[in-house]
N, C-alpha and C positions, 0 to 999 in steps of 0.2 A: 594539669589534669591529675586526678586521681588516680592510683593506681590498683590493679585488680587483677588480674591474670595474666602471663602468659603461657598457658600450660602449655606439655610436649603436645602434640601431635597425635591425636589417639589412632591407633590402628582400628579398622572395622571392627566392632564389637568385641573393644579394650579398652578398660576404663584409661582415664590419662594418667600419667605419670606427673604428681604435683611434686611442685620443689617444697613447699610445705612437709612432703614425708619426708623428703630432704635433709631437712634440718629439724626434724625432732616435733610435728604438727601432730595432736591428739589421736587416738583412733590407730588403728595397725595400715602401715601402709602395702600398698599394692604393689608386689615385687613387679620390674619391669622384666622382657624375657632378655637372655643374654647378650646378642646383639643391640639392643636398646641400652642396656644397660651399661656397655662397653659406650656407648656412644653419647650417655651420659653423663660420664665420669667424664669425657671429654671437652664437652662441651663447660663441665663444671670446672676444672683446668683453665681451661682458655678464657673464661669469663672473670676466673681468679686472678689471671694473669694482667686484666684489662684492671680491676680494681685495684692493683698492686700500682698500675702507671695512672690510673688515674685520669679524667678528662677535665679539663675546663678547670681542674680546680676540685670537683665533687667526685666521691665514689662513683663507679661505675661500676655495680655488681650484677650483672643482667644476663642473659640467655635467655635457652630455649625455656625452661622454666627459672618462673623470679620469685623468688620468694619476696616476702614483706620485708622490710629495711628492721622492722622493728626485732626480726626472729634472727637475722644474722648477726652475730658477735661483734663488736668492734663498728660494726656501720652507721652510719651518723641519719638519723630520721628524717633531714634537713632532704626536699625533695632535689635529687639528684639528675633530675634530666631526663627520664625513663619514661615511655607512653603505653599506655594502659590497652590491652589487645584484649577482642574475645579468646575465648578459647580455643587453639586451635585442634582441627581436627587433621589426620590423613584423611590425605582422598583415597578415596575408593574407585580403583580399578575396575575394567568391564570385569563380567562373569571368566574368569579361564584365563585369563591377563594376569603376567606376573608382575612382581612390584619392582620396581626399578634399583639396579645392580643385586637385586636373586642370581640366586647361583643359576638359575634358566635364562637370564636376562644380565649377562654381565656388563652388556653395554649402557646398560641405564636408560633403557627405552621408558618413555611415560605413556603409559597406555590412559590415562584419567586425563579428564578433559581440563582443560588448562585453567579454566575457571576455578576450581579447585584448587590448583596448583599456588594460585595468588594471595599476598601476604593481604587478611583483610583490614580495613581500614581499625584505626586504635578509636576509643571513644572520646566524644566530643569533638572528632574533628569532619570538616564538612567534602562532599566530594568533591573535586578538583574539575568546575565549569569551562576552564578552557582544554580540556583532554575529551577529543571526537570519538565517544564509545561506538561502535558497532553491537550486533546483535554480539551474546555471550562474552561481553566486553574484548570484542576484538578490535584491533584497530587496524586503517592500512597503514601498507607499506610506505607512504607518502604522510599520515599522520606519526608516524615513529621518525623518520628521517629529517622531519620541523626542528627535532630536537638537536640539529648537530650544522654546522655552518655549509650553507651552500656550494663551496669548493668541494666539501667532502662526501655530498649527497650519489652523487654520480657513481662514484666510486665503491661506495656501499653497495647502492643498488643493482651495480654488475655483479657485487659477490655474491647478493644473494638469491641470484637466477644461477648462476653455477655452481654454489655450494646446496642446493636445495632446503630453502624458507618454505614451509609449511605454512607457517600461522606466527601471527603475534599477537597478544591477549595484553591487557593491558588495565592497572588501576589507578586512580589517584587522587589525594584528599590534600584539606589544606590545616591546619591545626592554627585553633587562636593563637598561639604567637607569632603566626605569619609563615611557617616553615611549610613548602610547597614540595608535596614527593609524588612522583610517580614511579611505579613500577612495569617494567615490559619483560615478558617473556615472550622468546623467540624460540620457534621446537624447528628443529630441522629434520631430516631422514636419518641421520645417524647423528652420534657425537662425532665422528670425525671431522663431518662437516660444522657443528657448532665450534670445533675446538679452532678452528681458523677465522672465527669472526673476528673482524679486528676493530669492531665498533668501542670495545669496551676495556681500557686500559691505557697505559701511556703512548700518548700520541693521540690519542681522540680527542677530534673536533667537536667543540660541544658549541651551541650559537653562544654566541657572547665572553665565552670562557679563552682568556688570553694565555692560563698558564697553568697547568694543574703537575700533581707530583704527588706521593705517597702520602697517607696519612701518618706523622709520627707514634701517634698512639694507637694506632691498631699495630702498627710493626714493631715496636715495642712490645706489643703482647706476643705478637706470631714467633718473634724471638724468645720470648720466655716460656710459651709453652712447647710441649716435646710429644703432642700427640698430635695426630693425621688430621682433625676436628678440622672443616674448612678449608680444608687443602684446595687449594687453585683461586680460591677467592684472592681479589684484590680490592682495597678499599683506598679512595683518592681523595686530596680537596683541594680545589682551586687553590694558587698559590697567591701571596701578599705580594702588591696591592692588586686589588679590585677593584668593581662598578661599585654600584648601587647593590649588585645581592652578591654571598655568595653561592657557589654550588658545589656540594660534595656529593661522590659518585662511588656507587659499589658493584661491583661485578662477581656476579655468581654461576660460577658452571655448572653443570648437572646432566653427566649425558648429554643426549639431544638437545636437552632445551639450554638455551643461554638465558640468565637473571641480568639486566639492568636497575637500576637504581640510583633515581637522581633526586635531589633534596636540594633545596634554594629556599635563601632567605636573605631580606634585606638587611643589611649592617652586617652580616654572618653566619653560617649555619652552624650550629652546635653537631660537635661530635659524637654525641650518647643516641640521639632520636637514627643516625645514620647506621649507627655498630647495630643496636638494636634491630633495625631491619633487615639487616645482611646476617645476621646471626638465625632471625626465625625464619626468614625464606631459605636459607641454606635448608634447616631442617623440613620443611613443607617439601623441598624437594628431594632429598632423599628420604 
C-alpha cells in the first residue's frame, strides 16, 4: 500500500501537526501548543529509537506523524512495512467535558464516545466480516471473549462484573497481504478498575496461541528511549514455533479505557503494521 498520512491527531479546531513541518516541508509550519509539542518530541525519540533497531530487516521510521521516506535523511525509499491511515483527528468531547488527564480530569476519564476513540482503518484494506459489529461498533461481552481460549472465558467474565465494564467498541479490517487486526476498547468506571484487567499481557489466553513473550524490537526501543512516550504499553508476539498464523498483541492503557490489539497472519505477522498501530492508538487516546 501506498503511503500518505499519518497525521497527529488534530484538537477541535487545530489544524494538525504534520511531520512534513517536521522535517523541513514548504510553507511555515503550524507551531503545536506546548503540551503537544513536548509530546511530540517524544514520540519522535521513540520512533528514532525503533529505526535505530530496526525490524524485519527495514527501517522503521514511523509514529504518530510519518513523514515521507524520501524527506528523511539516511532512509532507504524501499517500502518499509508501514500502512497508510487517514488523518487522524481528536475526538471531541461533550460540551463542558474535559479532555482526558487535564489538570480537571487527572484520572483520564474519556468523556467522547468510543467510536471516535478507534484507530480508523489504513487504506486499501477491507473490514474484517468475521468481527459481530453492534450499533456504534460495539460489540458484546461474549463477542470480545471468542478471542481468548475457553478456560480463560469465565474467568474474565467474573472480572469484569466486579471491576465495572462499561462498553467495549470495537474495529477490524484485513489488508491484501492477509494481516488480520482488530482492535477493542474496554472503558470502565475508573482507571483503577481498567488498570487490573488482566486480559492483556503475559499470561493471556489468546485461542489458538500456545506461547507468547515480549516483542524484541519494541523493547529494544523502550530501552533506548528516555522519555515517558507510551508508558504502560506493552507490545507481544507469539513465540516460535507456531500454527498456521501468527499473532502479535498490543496493549494500550489509557485511564479508563483499556486498548487491545491483535494482528494475525498466516506464515507470520510482520512487526512494523503492529508498532504502527500501538503508536497511533496510544495517541488517539490521550
Amino acid at each position: 500500500m501506498t503511503e500518505q498520512t499519518t497525521g497527529a491527531p488534530e484538537a477541535p479546531g487545530e489544524p494538525a501537526v504534520e511531520a512534513a513541518e517536521a522535517v523541513g516541508a514548504s510553507g511555515p509550519p503550524v507551531p503545536p501548543a506546548p503540551k503537544d509539542r513536548r509530546r511530540l518530541r517524544a514520540v519522535l525519540r521513540w520512533t528514532a529509537a525503533i529505526l535505530v533497531f530496526g525490524a524485519a530487516g527495514a527501517g522503521t521510521a514511523y509514529g504518530i506523524t510519518r513523514p515521507a521516506r524520501t524527506e528523511v535523511p539516511g532512509l532507504s525509499t524501499k517500502d518499509d512495512g508501514r500502512w497508510a491511515y487517514p488523518v487522524l483527528a481528536r475526538p471531541t468531547p461533550p460540551p463542558g467535558a474535559p479532555l482526558p488527564f487535564a489538570p480537571d480530569n487527572p484520572d483520564g476519564i474519556h468523556y467522547a464516545d468510543l467510536t471516535q476513540l478507534l484507530l480508523p482503518a489504513p487504506q486499501g484494506s477491507a473490514p474484517d466480516a468475521g468481527l459481530k459489529l453492534e450499533k456504534d461498533s460495539a460489540v458484546t461481552v461474549d463477542t470480545f471473549l471468542a478471542e481468548y481460549e475457553p478456560s480463560a472465558r469465565d474467568k474474565l467474565r467474573q472480572q469484569f462484573d466486579l471491576d465495572g465494564l462499561r462498553q467495549i467498541a470495537a474495529r477490524g479490517w484485513t489488508t491484501p497481504d492477509g494481516t488480520r487486526t482488530r482492535i477493542y476498547l474496554l472503558r470502565f468506571h475508573a482507571s483503577g478498575f481498567a488498570d487490573r484487567f488482566k486480559g492483556c499481557g503475559f499470561g493471556m489466553e489468546l485461542n489458538g496461541v500456545k506461547g507468547i513473550d515480549s516483542d524484541e524490537v519494541w523493547g529494544k526501543a523502550k530501552a533506548a528511549q528516555v522519555s515517558p512516550a507510551l508508558e504502560g504499553v506493552k507490545v507481544l508476539a507469539e513465540t516460535v514455533p507456531f500454527g498456521d498464523e501468527q499473532t502479535r498483541v498490543g496493549c494500550v492503557p489509557s485511564g479508563d479505557v483499556q486498548a487491545l490489539i491483535l494482528q494475525n497472519r498466516k506464515g507470520g505477522a510482520a512487526a512494523v503494521p503492529l508498532h504502527q498501530a500501538v503508536i497511533l492508538q496510544d495517541q488517539l487516546l490521550h
